[in-house]
C-alpha positions as CSV (number, residue, x, y, z in Angstrom):
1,X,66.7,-24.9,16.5
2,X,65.3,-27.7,18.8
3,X,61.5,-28.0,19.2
4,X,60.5,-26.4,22.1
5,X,57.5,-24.7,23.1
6,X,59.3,-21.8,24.6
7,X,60.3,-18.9,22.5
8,X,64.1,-18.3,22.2
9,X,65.1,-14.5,22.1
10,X,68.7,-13.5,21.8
11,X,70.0,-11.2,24.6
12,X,72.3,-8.8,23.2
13,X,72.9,-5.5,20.6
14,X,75.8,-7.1,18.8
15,X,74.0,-6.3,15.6
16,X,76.0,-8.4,13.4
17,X,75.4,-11.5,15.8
18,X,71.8,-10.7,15.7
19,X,71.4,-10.4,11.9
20,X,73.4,-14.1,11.8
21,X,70.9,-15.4,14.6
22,X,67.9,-14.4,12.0
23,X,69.3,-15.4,9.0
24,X,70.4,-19.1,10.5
25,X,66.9,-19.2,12.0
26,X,68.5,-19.6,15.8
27,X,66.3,-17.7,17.7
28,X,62.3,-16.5,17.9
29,X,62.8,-12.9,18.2
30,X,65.4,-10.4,20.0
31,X,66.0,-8.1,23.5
32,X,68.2,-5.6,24.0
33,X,69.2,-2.8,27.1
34,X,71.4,-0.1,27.6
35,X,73.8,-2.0,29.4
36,X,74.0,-4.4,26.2
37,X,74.9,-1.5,23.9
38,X,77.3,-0.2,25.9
39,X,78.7,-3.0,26.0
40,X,78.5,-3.9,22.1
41,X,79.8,-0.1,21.8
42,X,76.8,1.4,20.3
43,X,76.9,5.0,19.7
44,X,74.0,6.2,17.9
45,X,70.8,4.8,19.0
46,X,69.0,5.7,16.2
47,X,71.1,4.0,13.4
48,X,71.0,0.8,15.6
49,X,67.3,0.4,16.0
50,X,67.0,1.4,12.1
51,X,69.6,-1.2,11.5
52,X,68.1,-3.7,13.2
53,X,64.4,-3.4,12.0
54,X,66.1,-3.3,8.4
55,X,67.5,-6.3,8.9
56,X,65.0,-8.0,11.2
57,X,61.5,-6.9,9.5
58,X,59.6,-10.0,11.1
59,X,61.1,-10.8,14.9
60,X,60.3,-9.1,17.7
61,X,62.8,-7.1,19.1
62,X,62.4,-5.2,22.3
63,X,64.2,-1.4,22.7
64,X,64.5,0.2,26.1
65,X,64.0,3.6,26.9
66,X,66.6,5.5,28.8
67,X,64.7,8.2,30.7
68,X,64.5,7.8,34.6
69,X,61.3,10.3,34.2
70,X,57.8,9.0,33.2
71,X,57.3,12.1,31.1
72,X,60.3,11.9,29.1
73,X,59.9,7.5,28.6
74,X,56.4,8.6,27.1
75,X,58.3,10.5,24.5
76,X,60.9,7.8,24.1
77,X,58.5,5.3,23.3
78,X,56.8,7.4,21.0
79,X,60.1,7.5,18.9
80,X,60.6,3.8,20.0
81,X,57.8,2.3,18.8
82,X,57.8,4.1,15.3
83,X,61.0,2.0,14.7
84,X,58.6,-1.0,13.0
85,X,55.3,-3.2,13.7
86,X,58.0,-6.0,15.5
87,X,59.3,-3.5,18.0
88,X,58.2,-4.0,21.6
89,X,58.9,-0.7,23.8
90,X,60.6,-1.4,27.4
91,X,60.1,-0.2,30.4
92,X,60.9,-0.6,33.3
93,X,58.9,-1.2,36.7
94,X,60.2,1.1,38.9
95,X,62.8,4.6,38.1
96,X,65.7,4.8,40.0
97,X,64.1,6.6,42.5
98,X,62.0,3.1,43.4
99,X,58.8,5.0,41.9
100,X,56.3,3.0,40.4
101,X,55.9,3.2,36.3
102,X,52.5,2.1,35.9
103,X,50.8,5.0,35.5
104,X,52.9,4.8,32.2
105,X,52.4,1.3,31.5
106,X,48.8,1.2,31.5
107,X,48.6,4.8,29.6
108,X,51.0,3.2,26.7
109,X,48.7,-0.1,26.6
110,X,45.6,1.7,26.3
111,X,47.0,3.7,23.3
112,X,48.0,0.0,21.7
113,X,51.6,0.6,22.8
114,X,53.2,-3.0,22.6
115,X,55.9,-3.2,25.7
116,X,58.5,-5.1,27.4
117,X,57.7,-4.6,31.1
118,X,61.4,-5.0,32.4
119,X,63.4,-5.8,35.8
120,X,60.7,-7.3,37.5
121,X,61.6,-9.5,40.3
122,X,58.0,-9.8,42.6
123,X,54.5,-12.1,41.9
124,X,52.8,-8.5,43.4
125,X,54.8,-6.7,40.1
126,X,53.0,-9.3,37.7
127,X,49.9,-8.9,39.2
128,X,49.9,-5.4,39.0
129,X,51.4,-5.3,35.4
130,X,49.1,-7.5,34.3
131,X,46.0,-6.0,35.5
132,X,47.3,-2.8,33.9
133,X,47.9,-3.5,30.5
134,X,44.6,-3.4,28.2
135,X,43.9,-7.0,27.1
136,X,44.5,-8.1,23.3
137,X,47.5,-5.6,23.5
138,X,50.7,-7.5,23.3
139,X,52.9,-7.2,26.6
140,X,55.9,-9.1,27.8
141,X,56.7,-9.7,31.5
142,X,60.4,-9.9,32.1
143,X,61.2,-12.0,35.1
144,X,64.5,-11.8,35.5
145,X,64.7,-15.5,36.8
146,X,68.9,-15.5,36.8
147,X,69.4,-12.5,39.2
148,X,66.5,-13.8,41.3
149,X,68.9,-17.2,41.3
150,X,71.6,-15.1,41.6
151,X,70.3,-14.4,45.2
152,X,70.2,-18.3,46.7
153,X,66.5,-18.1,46.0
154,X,65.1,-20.6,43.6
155,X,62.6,-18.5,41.2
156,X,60.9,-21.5,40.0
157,X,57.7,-21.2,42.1
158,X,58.0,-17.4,41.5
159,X,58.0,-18.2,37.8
160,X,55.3,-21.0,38.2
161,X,53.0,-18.7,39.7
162,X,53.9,-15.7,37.0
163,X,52.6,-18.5,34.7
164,X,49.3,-18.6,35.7
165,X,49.1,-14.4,36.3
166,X,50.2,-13.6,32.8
167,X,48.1,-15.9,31.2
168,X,44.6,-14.8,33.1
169,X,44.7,-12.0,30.4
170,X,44.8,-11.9,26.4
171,X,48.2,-10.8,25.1
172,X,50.3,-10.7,28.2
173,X,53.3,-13.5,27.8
174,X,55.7,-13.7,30.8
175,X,59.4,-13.7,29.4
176,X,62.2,-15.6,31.6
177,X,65.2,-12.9,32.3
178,X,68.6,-12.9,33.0
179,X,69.1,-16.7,31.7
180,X,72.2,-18.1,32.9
181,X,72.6,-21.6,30.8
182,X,71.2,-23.8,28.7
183,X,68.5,-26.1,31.7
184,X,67.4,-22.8,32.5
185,X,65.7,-23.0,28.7
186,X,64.8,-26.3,29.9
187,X,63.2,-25.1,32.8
188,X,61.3,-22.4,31.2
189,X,59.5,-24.8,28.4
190,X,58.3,-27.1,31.3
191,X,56.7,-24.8,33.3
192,X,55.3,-22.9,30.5
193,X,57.1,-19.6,30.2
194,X,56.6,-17.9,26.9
195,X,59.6,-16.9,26.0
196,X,63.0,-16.8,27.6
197,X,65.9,-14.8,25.8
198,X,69.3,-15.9,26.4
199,X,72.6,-14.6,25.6
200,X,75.0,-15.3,22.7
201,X,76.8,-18.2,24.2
202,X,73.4,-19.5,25.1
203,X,72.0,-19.7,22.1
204,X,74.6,-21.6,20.8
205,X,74.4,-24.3,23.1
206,X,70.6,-24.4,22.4
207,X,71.3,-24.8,18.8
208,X,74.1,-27.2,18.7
209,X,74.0,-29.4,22.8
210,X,70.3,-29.6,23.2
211,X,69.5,-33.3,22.9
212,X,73.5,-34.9,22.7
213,X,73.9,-37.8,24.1
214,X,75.5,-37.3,27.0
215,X,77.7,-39.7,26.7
216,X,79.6,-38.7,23.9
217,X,80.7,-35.9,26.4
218,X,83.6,-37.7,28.1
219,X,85.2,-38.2,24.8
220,X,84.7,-34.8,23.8
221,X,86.2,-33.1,27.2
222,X,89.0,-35.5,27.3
223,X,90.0,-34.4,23.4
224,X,90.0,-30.8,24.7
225,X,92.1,-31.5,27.1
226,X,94.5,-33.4,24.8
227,X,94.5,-30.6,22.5
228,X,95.1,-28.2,25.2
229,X,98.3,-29.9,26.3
230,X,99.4,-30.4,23.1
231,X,99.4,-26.2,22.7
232,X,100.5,-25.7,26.2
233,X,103.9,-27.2,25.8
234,X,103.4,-28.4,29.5
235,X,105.2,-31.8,30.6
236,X,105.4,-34.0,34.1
237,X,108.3,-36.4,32.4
């Protein structure tokens, strides 16, 4: 992978992709969601998050809770967290219902609860994660940058300023969400992100573009398209 002072997560619950991610030493550490299983057609939670730890003893990987309830994510994260000494617990900022998760948050810290503070999209959500977590304990801030993007707004200063919250206490990182392509990586080293976890397709370009000469680009779109004539069986003569 190229040097950068950013950590590179894989986004995803593909579990063969992420075991191959490890083993070829393409990425820092690993996120997943329950939008991500459902998508990679996970069916037993339990044999997933064994699975993974098994095979990833030494990465972080973050597993989200699915309650909507605070009382019922404290139990989730209970189970969660007893996956392995890598495994960051998610939550997320606010329920469903808009109501504030907090209260858990800074409950799980103070018991030494490492989490993935999730879906957060506000400077005043940083603040307030931030001052709740117990300092020393490790805690991730996910920023979800892309959907912020996603909006017309540009999250840099959002992101800058996130930055210099997360950092004000031991232990916090802020992570960089919902990346869309390969600058965004870019972006997130120079303004000193932690961590920004990307998906599959992502990665790949981190791993194998980062740093080519741009140059050699022409040559290489121009031999795609030669070779997708060739299969086409198109003509204009």
């Amino acid at each position: 992978m190229a040097k950068l002072n950013v950590e590179v997560f894989a986004d995803g619950a593909d579990i063969e992709e992420m075991k191959a991610a490890y083993k070829n030493k393409q990425v820092d550490g690993f996120t997943t969601n329950p939008s991500l299983m459902a998508k990679a057609g996970v069916t037993d939670y339990k044999a997933f998050a064994e699975e993974a730890v098994k095979e990833i003893p030494d990465a972080s990987i973050s597993f989200e809770v699915f309650a909507d309830d605070l009382e019922t994510m404290e139990k989730e994260a209970a189970i969660l967290k007893q996956y392995g000494e890598n495994v960051f617990v998610k939550i997320p900022i606010v329920n469903t219902k808009g109501e504030s998760t907090i209260p858990l948050i800074k409950k799980l810290s103070a018991d030494n609860v490492r989490l993935n503070v999730t879906a957060v999209y506000t400077i005043e959500q940083v603040k307030e994660i931030t001052e709740a977590v117990t300092e020393g304990v490790p805690t991730y801030v996910s920023v979800f940058a892309g959907r912020i993007a996603d909006t017309g707004v540009d999250p840099l200063p959002l992101m800058k300023e996130a930055v210099k919250v997360t950092h004000s206490k031991d232990g916090v990182k802020l992570l960089w969400a919902s990346c869309r392509e390969l600058f965004n990586v870019i972006q997130a080293d120079e303004i000193g992100a932690d961590i920004i976890t990307c998906p599959a397709d992502v990665v790949k370009k981190v791993n194998t573009n980062l740093g080519r000469d741009i140059n050699e680009l022409s040559v290489d779109t121009v031999k795609g398209f030669a070779k997708d004539i060739q299969s086409s069986g198109l003509s204009i003569l």
